[in-house]
C-alpha positions as a Markdown table, in Angstrom:
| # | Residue | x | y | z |
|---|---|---|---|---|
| 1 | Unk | -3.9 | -2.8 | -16.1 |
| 2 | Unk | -4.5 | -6.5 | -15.1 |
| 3 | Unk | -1.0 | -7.6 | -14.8 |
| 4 | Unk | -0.3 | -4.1 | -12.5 |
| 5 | Unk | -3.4 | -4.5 | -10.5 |
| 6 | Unk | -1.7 | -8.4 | -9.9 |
| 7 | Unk | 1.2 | -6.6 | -8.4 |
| 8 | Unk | -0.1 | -3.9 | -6.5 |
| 9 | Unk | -3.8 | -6.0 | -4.8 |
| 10 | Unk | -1.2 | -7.6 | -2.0 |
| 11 | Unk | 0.0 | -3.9 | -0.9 |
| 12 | Unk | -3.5 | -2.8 | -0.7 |
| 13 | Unk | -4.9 | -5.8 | 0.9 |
| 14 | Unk | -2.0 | -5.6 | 3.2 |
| 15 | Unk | -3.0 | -1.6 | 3.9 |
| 16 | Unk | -6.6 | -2.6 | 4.4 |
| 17 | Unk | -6.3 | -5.6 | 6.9 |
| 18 | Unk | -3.7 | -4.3 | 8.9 |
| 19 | Unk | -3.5 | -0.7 | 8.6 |
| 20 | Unk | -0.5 | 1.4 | 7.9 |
| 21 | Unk | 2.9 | 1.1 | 8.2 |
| 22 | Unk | 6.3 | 2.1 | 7.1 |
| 23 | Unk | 7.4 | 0.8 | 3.9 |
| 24 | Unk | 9.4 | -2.0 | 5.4 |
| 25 | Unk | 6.9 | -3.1 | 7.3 |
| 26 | Unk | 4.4 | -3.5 | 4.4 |
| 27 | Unk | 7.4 | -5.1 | 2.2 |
| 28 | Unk | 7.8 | -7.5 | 5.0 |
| 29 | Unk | 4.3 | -8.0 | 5.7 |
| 30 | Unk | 3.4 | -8.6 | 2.1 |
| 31 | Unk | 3.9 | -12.1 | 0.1 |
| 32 | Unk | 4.8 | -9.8 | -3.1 |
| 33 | Unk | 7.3 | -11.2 | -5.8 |
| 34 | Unk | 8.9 | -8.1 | -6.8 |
| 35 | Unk | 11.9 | -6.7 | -5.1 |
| 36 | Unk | 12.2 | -4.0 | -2.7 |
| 37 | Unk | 13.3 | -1.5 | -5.7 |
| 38 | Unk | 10.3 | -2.2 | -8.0 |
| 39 | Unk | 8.1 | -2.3 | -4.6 |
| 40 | Unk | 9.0 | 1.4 | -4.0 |
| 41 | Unk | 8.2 | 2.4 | -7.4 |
| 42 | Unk | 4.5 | 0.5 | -6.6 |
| 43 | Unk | 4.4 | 2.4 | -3.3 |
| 44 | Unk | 5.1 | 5.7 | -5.3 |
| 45 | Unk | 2.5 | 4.8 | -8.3 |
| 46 | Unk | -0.2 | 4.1 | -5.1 |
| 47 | Unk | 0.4 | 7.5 | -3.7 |
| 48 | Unk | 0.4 | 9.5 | -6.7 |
| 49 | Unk | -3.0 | 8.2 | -7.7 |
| 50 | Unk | -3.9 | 9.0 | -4.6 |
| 51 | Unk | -4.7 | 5.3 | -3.3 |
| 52 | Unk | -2.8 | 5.9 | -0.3 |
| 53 | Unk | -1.3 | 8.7 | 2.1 |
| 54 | Unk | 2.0 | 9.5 | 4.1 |
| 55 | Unk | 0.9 | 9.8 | 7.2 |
| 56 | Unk | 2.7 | 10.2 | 10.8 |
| 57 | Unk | 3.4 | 6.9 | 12.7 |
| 58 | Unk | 1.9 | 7.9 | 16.0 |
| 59 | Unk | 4.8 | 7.9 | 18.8 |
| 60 | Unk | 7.6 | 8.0 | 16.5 |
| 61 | Unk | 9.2 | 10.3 | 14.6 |
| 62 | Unk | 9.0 | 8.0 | 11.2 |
| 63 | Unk | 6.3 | 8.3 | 8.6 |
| 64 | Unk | 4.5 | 5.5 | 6.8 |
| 65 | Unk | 1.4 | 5.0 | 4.2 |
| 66 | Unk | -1.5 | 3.5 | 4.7 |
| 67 | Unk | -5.1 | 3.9 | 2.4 |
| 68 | Unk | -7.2 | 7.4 | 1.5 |
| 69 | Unk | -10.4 | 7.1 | 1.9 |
| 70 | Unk | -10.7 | 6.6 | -2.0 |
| 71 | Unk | -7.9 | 3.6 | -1.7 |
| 72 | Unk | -10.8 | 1.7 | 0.9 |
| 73 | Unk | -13.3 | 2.3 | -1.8 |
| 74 | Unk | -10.9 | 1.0 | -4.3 |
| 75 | Unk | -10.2 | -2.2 | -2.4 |
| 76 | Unk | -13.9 | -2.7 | -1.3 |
| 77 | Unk | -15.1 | -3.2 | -4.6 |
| 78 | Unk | -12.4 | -5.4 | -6.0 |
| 79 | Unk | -13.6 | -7.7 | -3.0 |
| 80 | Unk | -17.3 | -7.4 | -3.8 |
């Protein structure tokens, strides 16, 4: 859980600080090591534990992620 909490912190950190985005703009916006196919499968691991959401990219038709309300608790405590 450590080593995968290593990988995922910078996405949530990312989400946190600067609110959502599509998933190229948090792969940009990130200083993560992995590449853009294992990134995906992090995004899709965050969302299916329900850390983060699609949402609607307001004036846009894209969509992007950004943290549920259980994905701020989440990231609160692991700054406490």
């Amino acid at each position: 859980m450590k080593r995968l909490l290593h990988k995922v912190q910078p996405i949530l950190d990312e989400l946190l600080d600067n609110g959502q985005g599509t998933r190229m703009e948090i792969f940009n916006r990130t200083d993560i090591s992995t590449g853009w196919e294992e990134f995906k499968r992090l995004i899709g691991m965050l969302t299916s534990q329900g850390l983060i959401e699609i949402v609607a990219i307001p004036g846009t038709i894209q969509t992007g992620f950004d943290l549920t309300e259980e994905g701020h608790e989440f990231v609160h405590s692991l700054r406490q």
